[in-house]
N, C-alpha and C positions, 0 to 999 in steps of 0.2 A: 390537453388541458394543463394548465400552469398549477404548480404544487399548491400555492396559496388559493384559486379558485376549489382546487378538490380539498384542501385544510375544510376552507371555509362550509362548504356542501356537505362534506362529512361533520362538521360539528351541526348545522340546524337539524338533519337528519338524527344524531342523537338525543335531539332536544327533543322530538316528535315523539307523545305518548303512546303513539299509534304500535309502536315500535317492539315497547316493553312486554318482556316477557308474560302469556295468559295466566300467571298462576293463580287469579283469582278463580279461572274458568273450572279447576281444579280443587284447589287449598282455599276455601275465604277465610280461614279463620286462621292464614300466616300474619304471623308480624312482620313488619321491615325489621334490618337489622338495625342493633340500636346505635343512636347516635356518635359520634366518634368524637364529640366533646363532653360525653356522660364522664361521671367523676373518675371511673376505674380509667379510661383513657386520659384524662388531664392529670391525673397521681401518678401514673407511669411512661407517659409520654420524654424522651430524652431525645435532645437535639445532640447532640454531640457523644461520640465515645468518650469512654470512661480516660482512654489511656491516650496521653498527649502526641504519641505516633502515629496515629491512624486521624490526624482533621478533616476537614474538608479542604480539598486541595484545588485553589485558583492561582493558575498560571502567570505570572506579571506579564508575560509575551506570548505571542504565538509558540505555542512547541513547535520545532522544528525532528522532523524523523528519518534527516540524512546520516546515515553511518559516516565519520569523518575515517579516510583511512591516510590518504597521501594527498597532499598539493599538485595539481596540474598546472602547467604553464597555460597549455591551448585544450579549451574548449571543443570538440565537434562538433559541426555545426548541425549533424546530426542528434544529437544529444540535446538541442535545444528542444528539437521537434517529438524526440520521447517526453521531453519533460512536459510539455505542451499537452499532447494527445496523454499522459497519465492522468492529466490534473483534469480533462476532458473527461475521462474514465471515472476519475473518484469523483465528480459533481453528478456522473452520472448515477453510479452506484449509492451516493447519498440520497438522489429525490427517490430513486428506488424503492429505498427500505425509510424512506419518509411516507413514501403514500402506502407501502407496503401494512405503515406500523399505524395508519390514521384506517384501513380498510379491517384489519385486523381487531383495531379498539370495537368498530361500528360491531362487527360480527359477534364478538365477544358481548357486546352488551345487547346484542339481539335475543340471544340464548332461547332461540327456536327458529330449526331450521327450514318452517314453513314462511318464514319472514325475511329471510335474505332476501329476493330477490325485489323483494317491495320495498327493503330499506335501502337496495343496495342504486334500484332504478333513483331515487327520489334524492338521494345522498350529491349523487354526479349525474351532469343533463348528458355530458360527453358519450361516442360511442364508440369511443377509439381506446382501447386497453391494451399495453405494454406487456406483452411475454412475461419479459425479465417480471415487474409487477405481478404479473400471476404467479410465478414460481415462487417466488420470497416469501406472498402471503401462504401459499398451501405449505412452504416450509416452517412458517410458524402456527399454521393449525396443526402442529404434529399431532400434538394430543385431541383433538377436534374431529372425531371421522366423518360424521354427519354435517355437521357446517362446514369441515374443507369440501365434502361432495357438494354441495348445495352452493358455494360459493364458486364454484366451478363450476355445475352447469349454468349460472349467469353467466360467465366470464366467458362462455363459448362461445355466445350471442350476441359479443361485440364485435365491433368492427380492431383489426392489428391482432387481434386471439390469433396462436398459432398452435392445436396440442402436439405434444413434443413424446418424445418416450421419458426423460425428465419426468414431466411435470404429472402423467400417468403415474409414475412409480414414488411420487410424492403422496400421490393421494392412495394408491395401493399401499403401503406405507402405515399411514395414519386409519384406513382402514380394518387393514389389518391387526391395528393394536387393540379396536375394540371388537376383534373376532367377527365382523362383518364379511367371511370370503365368501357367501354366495356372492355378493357384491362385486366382490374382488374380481372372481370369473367372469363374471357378466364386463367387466372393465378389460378383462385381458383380449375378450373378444372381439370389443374395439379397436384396443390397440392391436391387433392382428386385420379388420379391416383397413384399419390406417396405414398399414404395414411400419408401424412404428413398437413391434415385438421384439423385444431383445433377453440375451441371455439373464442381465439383472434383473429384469422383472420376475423371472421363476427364483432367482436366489432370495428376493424379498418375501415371495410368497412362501417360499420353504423356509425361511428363519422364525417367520411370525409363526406357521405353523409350531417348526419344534418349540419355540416360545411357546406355545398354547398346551404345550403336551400333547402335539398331534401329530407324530413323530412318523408315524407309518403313513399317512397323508402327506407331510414332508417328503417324504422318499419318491410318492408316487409321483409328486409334483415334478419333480425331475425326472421322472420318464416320462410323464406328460409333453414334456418341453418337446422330448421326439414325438415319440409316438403319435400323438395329437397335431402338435404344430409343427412338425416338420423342423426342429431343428436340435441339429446334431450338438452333443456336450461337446468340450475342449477339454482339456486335461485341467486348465483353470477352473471350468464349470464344475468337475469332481471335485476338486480342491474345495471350492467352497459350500459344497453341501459335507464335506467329511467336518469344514470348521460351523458348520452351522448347528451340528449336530453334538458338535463336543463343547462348544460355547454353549449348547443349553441345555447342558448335565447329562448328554446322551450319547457320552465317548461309547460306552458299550456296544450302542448302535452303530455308533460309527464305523466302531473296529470290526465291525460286524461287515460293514459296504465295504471296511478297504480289503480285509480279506478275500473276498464271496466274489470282487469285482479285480482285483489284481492282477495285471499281467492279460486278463481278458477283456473286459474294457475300457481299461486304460491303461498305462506304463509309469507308476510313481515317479516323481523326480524327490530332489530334496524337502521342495516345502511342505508335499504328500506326508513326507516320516515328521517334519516340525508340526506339521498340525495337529499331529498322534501325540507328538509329547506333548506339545502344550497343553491337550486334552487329559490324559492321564496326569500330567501335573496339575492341572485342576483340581482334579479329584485326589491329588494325593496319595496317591497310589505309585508308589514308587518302585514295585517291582513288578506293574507291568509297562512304567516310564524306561525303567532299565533293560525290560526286553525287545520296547519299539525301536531305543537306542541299538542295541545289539544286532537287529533285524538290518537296521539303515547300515550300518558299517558292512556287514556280509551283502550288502547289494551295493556296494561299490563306493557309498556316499562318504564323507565328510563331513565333519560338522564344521560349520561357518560362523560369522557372527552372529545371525538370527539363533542360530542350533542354539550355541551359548548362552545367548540371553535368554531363552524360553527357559533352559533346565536353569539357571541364576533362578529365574522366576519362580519356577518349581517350587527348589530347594527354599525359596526365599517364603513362597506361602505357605509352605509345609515344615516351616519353621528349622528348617537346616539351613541355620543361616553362618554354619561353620564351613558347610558342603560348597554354600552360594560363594561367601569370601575364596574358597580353594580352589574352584571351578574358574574365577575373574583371573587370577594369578596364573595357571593352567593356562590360559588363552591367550593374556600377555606374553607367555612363556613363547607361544607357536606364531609372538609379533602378530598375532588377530587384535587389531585397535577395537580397545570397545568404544561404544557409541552412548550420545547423551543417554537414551535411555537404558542401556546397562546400569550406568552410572544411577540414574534414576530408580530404578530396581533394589538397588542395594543400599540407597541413603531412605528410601520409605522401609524397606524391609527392618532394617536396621535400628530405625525411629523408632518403628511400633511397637517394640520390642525392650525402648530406654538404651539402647546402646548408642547411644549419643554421639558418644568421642567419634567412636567410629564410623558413623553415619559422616557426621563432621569432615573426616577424612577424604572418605570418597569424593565430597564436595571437594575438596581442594584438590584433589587427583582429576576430578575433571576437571577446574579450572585450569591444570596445568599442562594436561594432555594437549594441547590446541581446539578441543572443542567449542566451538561457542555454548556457555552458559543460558541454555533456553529456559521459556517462562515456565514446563515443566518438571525441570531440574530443582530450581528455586522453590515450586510448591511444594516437592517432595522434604527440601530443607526445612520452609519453613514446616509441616507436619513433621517434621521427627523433633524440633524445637515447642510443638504442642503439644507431643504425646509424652515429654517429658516436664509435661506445664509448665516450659519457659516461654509464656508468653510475648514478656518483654523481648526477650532474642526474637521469636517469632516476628512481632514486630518491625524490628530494624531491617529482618531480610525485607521484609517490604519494602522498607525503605531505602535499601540497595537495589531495590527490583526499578522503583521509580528514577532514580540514580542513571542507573543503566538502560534506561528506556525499552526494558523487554516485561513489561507489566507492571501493576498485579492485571490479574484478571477476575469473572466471577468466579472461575476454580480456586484461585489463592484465598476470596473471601469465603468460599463452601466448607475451605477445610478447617480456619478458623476458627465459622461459629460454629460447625458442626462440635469441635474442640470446648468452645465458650460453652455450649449446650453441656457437654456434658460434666464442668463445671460446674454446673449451675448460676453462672453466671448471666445470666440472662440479661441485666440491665446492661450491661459490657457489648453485650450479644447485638441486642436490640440498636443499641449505639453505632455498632460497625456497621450493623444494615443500611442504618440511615445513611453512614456516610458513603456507602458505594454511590447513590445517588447522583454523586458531585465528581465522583471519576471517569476518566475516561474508558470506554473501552469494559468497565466492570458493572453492566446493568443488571441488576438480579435475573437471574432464570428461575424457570420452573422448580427447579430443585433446592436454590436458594428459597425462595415462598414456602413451598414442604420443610423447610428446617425449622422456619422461623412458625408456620400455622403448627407446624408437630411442636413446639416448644410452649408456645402459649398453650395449647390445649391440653398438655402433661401437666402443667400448673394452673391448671382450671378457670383461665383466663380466655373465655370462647367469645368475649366480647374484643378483644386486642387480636385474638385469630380472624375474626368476622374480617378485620378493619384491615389486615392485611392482604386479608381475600382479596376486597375490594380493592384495595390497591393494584394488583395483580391484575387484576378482571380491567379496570382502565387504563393500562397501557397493552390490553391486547392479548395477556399472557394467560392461557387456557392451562385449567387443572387437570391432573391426572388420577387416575383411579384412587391411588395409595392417599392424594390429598382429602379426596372426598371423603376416603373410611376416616380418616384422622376428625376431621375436622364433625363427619356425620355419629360418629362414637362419642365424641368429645358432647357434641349436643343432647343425647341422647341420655347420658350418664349424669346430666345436669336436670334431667324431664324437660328439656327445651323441646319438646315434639315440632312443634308448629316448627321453628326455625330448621329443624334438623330435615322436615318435609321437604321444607321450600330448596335445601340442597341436594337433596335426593331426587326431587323433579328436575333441578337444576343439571344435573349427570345423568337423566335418563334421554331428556333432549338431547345431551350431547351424545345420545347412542350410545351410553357406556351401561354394559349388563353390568350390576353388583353381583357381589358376590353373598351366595346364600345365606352366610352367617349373616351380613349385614342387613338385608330383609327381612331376614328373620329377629333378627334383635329389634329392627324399628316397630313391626308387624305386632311382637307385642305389645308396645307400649301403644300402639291404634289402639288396638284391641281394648287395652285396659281402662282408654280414655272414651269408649261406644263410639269408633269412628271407623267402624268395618264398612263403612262405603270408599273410605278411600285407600284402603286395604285392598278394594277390587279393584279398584282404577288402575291403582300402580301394577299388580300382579298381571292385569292386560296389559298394559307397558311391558311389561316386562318381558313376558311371552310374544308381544310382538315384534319385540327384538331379536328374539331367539329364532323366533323361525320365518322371517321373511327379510331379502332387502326394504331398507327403509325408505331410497329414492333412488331415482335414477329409470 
């Protein structure tokens, strides 16, 4: 099917009332949210940033994205036919994440997953669905577990569907995030019929676990891999259950598998001892970072560039950042080239901190080391140029960034406002938003929307949050847990009940349990309004999430 025939199917399809979420069937006494031309929105509404550096940026020509390095006499005539088959490539990966981002809008504004598959038949007559197409969109349901599941058992039952181990560990994944692993298992079991089981699928399932604080269920899951499915760890498979463990605050545990397992079932190498300091340098804990280190050197190791930038890191979070400067010089010393992100490590560590000049530095040390200057070199510049509220500098790097064709990106805009927010600048704030818009390559994510709905809602401005919600919500981009408390506090603290409902239904469809405080804060204000029937409703919601798969 042609992009413009499925454009066009997916917009009647959203037209259809048939479509829109039941919450009558539930709430009758929610309001729509209010209008986005009401006065609080036309008194603060700003088209443009405040600061004359950051416009909106239209091109006079095509940009061109050739790195110019030397003049060739003769062409290959080879090289004709890469250039040919790239340009093949990127129109392909364009309708891709065009039909990707029009499947994604529909699902997003379904916001119940017993309606995918009515809206999704009715949307496109076609029955032929592109792989690549299905991966892109379960990669943008990250936050979505029940609508990526749901949108994917449609997308089985077309014709060109291929399930892949990919596209399982996508939706294991997004799952996973909202603590749905019965599900999970019930999924791995297919893909072990499919014979599409692989070792990252038990690394995913063990990280969301220790994510979850289910840290001994983690571990198990990794002997599960054998014992169960018959397949044997690698010395990489240890590796990343010791980093899954120490990425989520549970080096102790960790340190706990590399000792108890050492030498007996497996043989550390170097990255085995970097994943321990990194882990104890998490935490801070620097003397028993200095015994891992101690440990590595009596087992024969070395430390390499990684070693070095992990403990910079350390030193750099743990606010030795005399330690981290001595350690970079040290390494230079044994001609170990550090790499952009060393460099990177020590100009944000540095920022945070107001030590400007010398954040400064390090940027010109890398420019002149030979590294190429990457997009997140320059974020880290421009944040240590925020953190010492020169925003005007901050700025320019921007504008060195665009200069040099290695961004900005949404990350350069993240650190920004997140910077503007804390300011209090908000109308500045609001202004840059707008203007990523009009860039390339900088489309708001997820966590851009959470800066700007957390910003409006700290200034009790829940009608400019609503408005960005929605924005959000029609190009596709599904909320995450931390949004919904922001935004369902923020209403609640106002006695907006009704509205604060209708998003709290709004995240229970998407399979996401709240978390108790937040039920319990809504639960009274039902209460106090005699609405203890829908007090039960939700509390059965809730409880039916907890303890059953939801489909599949």
């Amino acid at each position: 099917m042609h992009l413009k025939d499925f454009r066009r199917n997916i917009t009647k399809s959203l037209l259809k009332s048939s479509h829109t979420p039941p919450y009558s069937t539930i709430l009758t006494q929610l309001n729509p949210t209010q209008s986005y031309t009401s006065p609080l929105y036309r008194r603060n509404h700003i088209l443009f940033p405040s600061n004359p550096l950051l416009p909106l940026h239209f091109p006079q020509k095509t940009p061109s994205f050739a790195v110019q390095r030397c003049n060739f006499v003769n062409v290959p005539a080879r090289a004709v036919t890469v250039c040919k088959n790239a340009q093949v490539k990127l129109k392909a990966d364009f309708e891709t994440a065009q039909q990707a981002e029009v499947i994604c809008k529909l699902v997003s504004a379904i916001g119940n997953s017993q309606n995918v598959e009515a809206a999704m038949n009715s949307a496109t007559s076609t029955d032929c669905l592109s792989p690549n197409v299905v991966l892109e969109v379960l990669k943008r349901l990250n936050n979505g577990g029940i609508m990526a599941l749901s949108f994917f058992r449609w997308a089985e039952k077309k014709k060109g569907f291929q399930h892949s181990s990919e596209c399982y560990n996508c939706l294991i994944e997004s799952l996973g995030k909202i603590k749905q692993f019965k599900m999970v298992w019930l999924l791995v079991d297919e893909m072990k019929l499919k014979g599409l089981l692989c070792a990252d699928t038990f690394a995913l399932i063990s990280r969301r676990l220790a994510r979850a604080r289910k840290v001994k269920e983690a571990i198990e899951t990794f002997e599960r891999m054998e014992r169960k499915y018959g397949m044997k760890p690698e010395l990489q498979d240890y590796n990343r259950l010791l980093d899954t463990l120490s990425k989520s605050r549970q080096v102790e545990r960790a340190q706990m598998v590399f000792d108890k397992w050492k030498n007996t079932r497996f043989m550390p190498d170097l990255k085995s001892y970097t994943i321990m300091l990194e882990g104890w340098g998490q935490e801070r804990n620097f003397l028993r970072l200095d015994e891992a280190f101690r440990e590595m050197k009596e087992d024969g190791f070395e430390p390499d560039v990684v070693t070095y930038g992990i403990l910079i890191n350390a030193y750099c979070k743990g606010g030795k950042y005399d330690d981290a400067v001595r350690l970079y010089y040290e390494m230079e010393g044994k001609n170990i080239k550090a790499t952009p992100h060393i460099y990177c490590t020590l100009i944000n560590g540095l920022g945070s901190v107001k030590r400007l000049n010398e954040a400064v530095k390090f940027y010109e040390l890398c420019k002149g080391s030979g590294c190429d200057v990457e997009a997140p070199t320059y974020n880290a510049l421009v944040g240590a140029y925020c953190k010492s509220w020169r925003m005007h500098d901050a700025y320019k790097v921007v504008d060195e960034m665009r200069k040099c064709g290695v961004g900005p990106n949404t990350r350069t805009y993240d650190i920004i406002l997140n910077n503007l927010v804390k300011l209090q600048r908000s109308k500045e704030a609001y202004g840059v938003f707008q203007s990523m818009k009009g860039e390339m390559g900088c489309e708001p994510s997820v966590s851009t929307y959470e800066i700007m709905v957390r910003m409006f809602c700290n200034e009790g401005r829940t009608d400019m949050a609503m408005q960005i919600w929605a924005q959000m919500k029609a190009r596709g981009v599904l909320p995450g847990m931390h949004m919904f408390s922001a935004l369902i506090d923020s209403l609640c603290n106002e006695r907006r009940i009704d509205a604060a409902c209708k998003y709290f239904h709004e995240m229970l469809e998407m399979g996401m349990r709240p978390p108790d405080r937040m039920f319990k804060q809504l639960k009274q204000f039902l209460v106090k309004e005699g609405k203890q029937d829908i007090v039960i409703i939700f509390a059965h919601k809730i409880e039916k999430l907890r303890k059953s798969p939801f489909v599949g």
